[in-house]
C-alpha positions in Angstrom: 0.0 0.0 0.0 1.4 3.5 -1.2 2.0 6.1 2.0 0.5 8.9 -0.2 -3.2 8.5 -1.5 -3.1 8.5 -5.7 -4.6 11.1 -7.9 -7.7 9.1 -8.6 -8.0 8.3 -4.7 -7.8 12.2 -4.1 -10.2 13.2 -7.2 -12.6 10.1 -5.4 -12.3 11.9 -1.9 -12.6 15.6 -3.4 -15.3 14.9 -6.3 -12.7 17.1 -8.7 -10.1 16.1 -10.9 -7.9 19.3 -11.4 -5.5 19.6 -8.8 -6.1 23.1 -8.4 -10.0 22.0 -7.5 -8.7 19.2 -5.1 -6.1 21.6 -3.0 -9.1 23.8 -2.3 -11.4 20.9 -1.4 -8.5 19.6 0.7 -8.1 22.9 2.1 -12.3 23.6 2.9 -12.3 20.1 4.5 -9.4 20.1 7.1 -6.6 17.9 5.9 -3.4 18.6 5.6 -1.1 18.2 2.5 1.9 19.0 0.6 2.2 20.5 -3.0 4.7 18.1 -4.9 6.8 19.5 -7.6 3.9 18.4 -10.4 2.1 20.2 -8.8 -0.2 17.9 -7.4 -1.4 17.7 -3.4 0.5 14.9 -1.7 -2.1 13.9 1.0 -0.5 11.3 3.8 -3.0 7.8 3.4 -3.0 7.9 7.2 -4.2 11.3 7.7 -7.3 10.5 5.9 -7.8 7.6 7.7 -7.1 9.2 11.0 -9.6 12.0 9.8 -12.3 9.7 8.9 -12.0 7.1 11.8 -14.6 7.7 14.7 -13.8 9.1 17.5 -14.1 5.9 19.8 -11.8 3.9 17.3 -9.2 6.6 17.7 -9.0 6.4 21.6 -8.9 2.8 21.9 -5.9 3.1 19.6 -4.0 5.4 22.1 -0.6 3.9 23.2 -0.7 3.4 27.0 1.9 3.0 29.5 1.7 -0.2 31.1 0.2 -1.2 34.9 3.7 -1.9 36.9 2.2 -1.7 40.4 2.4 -5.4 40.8 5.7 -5.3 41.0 5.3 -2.8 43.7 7.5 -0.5 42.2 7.4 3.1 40.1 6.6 3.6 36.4 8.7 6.3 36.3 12.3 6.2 35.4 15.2 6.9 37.9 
């Protein structure tokens, strides 16, 4: 799977097929992107995903520290 989303996954997403049109949609709608030197938005495949994930998917997906009080001792470093 490609890291960046392709030009016909991005004209899918925006409903336009100039990249001009699908920087502006990108733009209206919240995600973030980079212009490559084709001029074309470069739009990071996980970005949309995290965009479009619900909320209580995202916070079951939060890295946690793990439980070390049955060892009796402190989770922080010394």
């Amino acid at each position: 799977m490609a890291l960046f989303l392709t030009r016909d996954e991005l004209a899918e997403i925006s409903g336009r097929k100039q990249r001009g049109k699908v920087a502006e949609w990108l733009t209206a709608n919240g995600y973030r992107f980079e212009i490559a030197a084709d001029g074309w938005p470069r739009v990071l495949r996980a970005a949309v995903d995290a965009k479009l994930m619900p909320t209580s998917v995202k916070r079951t997906m939060q890295r946690k520290e793990p439980d070390f009080t049955a060892y009796g001792t402190s989770t922080k470093a010394a």
